[in-house]
C-alpha positions in Angstrom: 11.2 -13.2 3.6 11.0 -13.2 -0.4 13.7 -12.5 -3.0 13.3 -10.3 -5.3 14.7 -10.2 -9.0 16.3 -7.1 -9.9 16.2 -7.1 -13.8 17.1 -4.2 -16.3 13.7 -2.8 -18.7 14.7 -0.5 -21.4 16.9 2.5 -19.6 15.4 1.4 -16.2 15.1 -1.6 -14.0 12.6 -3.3 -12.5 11.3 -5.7 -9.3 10.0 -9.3 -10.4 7.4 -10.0 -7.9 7.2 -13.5 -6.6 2.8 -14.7 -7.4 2.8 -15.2 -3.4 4.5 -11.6 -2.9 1.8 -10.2 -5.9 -1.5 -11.7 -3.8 -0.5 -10.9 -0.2 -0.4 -6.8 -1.8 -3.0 -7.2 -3.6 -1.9 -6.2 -6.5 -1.9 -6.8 -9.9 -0.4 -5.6 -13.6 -0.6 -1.0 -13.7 -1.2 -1.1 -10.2 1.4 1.1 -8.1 3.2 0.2 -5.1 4.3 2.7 -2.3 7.7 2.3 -0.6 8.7 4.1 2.3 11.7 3.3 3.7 13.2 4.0 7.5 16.5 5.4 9.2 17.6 1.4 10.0 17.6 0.9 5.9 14.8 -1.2 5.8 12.3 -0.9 2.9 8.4 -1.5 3.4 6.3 -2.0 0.3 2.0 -1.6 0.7 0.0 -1.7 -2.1 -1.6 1.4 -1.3 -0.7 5.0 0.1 0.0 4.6 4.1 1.4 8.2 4.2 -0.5 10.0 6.9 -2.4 12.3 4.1 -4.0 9.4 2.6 -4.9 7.4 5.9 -6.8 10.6 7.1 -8.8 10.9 3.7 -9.4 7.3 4.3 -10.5 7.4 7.4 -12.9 10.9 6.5 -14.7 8.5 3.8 -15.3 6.0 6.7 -17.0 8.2 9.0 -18.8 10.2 6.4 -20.1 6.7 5.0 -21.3 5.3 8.9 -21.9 8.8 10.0 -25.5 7.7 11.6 -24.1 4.6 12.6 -21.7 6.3 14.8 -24.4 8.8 16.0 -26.4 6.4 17.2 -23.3 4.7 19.2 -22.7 7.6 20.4 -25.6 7.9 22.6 
């Protein structure tokens, strides 16, 4: 588990993000982090879109890119 810094920018505030915490999203300065968070009040952070939108366009560019590939398995 990491801490995080809460800390007050201007009219809003903002996460510090530990180095260690910055690699392991693979992030760095103007990306954008996605939260989602559940009933049980926990709070996950990705560094990209997991939403079920953006895991299907993912998963279109996949199979559009191997599209022979997975022909050929297929047979």
């Amino acid at each position: 588990m990491v801490a995080l810094k809460v800390t007050k920018v201007g009219e809003d505030v903002a996460v510090v993000l530990t180095e260690e915490l910055r690699l392991a999203l693979g992030v760095t300065e103007g990306d954008t982090l996605y939260a989602e968070s559940s009933e049980a009040g926990e709070v996950t952070l990705a560094g990209r879109d997991m939403s079920f939108e953006a895991r299907r366009a993912r998963g279109r560019v996949f199979i559009t890119r191997y599209k022979k590939t997975i022909d050929a398995l297929a047979k």
